[in-house]
C-alpha positions, 0 to 999 in steps of 0.5 A: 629791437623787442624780443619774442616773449618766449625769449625775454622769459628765457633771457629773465631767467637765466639772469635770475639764476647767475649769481649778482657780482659787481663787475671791478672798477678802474679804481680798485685795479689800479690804486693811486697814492691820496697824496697825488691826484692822478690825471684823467686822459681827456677822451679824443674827439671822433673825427667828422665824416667829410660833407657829401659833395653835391653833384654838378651834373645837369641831371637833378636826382629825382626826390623820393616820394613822402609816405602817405601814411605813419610807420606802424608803432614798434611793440615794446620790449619786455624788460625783465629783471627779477622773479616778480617781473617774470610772474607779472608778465606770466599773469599778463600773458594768462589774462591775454589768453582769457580775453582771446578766449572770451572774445572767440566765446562771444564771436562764436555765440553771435554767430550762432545767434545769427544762424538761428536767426537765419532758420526761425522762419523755416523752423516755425512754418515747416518743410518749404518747397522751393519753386521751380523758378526762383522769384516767380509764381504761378499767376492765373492769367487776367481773364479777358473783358465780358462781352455785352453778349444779350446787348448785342442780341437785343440790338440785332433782334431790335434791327430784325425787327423793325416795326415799319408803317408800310405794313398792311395789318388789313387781312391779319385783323379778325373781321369783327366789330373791334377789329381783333388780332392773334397769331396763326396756330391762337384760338378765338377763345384767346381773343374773347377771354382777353377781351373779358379781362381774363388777365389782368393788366400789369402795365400801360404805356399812354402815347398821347401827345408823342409824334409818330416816330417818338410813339414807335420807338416807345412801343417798341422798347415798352413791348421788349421790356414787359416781355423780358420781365415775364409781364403777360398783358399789358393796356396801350393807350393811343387815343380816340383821335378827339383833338387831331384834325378831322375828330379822327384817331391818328395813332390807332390804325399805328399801333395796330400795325406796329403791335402786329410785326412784334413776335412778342404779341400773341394776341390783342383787342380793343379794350373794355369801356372801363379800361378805355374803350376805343382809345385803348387796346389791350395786348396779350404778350407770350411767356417767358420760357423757363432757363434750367440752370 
């Protein structure tokens, strides 16, 4: 059985300090004559334990579990016989406490160095304040989709304004040789300076080789167009009617009264010799009005 070290270290000492005597032996207690040898009793033989008996009971005795894991090792005993026994176990114990210490040294310098670790983002950025929900932000809702607002206007104004060919334009044209038109509220003097190239054209739409409906929709969306863009005349040519049945013009009375039913058209004429005589007409289109921002 192993000793504390405390106690092998006080055993070693009181050894240490009792003087050295050579306990007597047999011999010297009890001296023979040389001349006779003295017999040496043979030692008696212990006797045997009886072997257990099994037992003849039906009922077998249960075998104790095996253990799964090995006996922990016993710790050596300190065997001390001299002054330089005790001095090596003395050296032994401080270098046991200078290894303790170093390593509680190191763990306590890791933990440290972990502490610090832990903190190096908070020293470097500052004070954090901390949400009132943990793990949530504060994210703008997703504005809802744009609505193609203008679109759905221009459609409603397009059905509103539907050009129909059952409009009579007969007692809105001025009663003159070119069959003139401007809106109530439009001088004459509009008509006679548009008809003397006062603006200048900025675009033209030819409807030659279109059918009724195709000429229609395109006048409708080339008047829609120019007026969005700010243009103010524009030049429509519909032909002299030279090479349809009867030499007679089919689209001109048309664009007449399509142009008419647009609230976009201020005014128009036929136009000029140079600018294409009775086979064109030429369109005085409103202004745009200012947007302030």
């Amino acid at each position: 059985m192993s000793l504390p070290v405390h106690t092998a270290l006080r055993l070693a000492l009181e050894r240490a300090r009792a003087p050295k005597t050579a306990p007597p032996t047999a011999a010297a207690a009890n001296p023979a004559p040389a001349s006779t040898p003295v017999a040496q009793p043979r030692p008696a033989s212990a006797p045997r334990p009886p072997r257990p008996v099994p037992a003849t009971s039906a009922t077998p005795t249960p075998r104790q579990p095996r253990r799964s894991s090995a006996p922990a090792p016993r710790r050596a005993s300190v065997r001390i016989t001299d002054l330089q026994d005790l001095a090596a176990v003395a050296r032994h114990l401080r270098e046991e406490q200078a290894r303790l210490e170093a390593e509680e040294k190191a763990r306590r310098e890791a933990a440290a160095r972990r502490e610090a670790e832990r903190h190096q983002f908070s020293r470097a950025v500052g004070p954090v304040t901390r949400l009132r929900d943990r793990n949530l932000a504060r994210l703008r809702r997703p504005l809802p989709p744009p609505l193609p607002v203008q679109h759905d206007l221009d459609e409603q104004r397009v059905l509103r304004e539907s050009i129909s060919d059952d409009f009579d334009v007969s007692t809105l044209l001025d009663t003159d040789d070119q069959l003139s038109f401007r809106r109530p509220g439009i001088g004459v003097e509009v008509t006679r300076r548009l008809r003397a190239g006062h603006w200048s054209i900025q675009r033209q739409l030819d409807l030659h080789g279109l059918r009724v409906d195709e000429a229609r929709e395109a006048l409708g969306e080339f008047i829609r167009t120019a007026h969005k863009n700010g243009i103010r005349c524009v030049r429509v040519v519909h032909g002299k009617g030279l090479g349809s049945p009867g030499k007679s013009p089919v689209l001109k009375s048309r664009v007449q009264r399509w142009l008419v039913q647009k609230h976009e058209v201020l005014a128009f004429v036929q136009a000029r010799p140079v600018d294409g005589g009775a086979g064109a007409m030429l369109v005085l289109l409103q202004p745009v009005a200012p947007r302030y921002s």
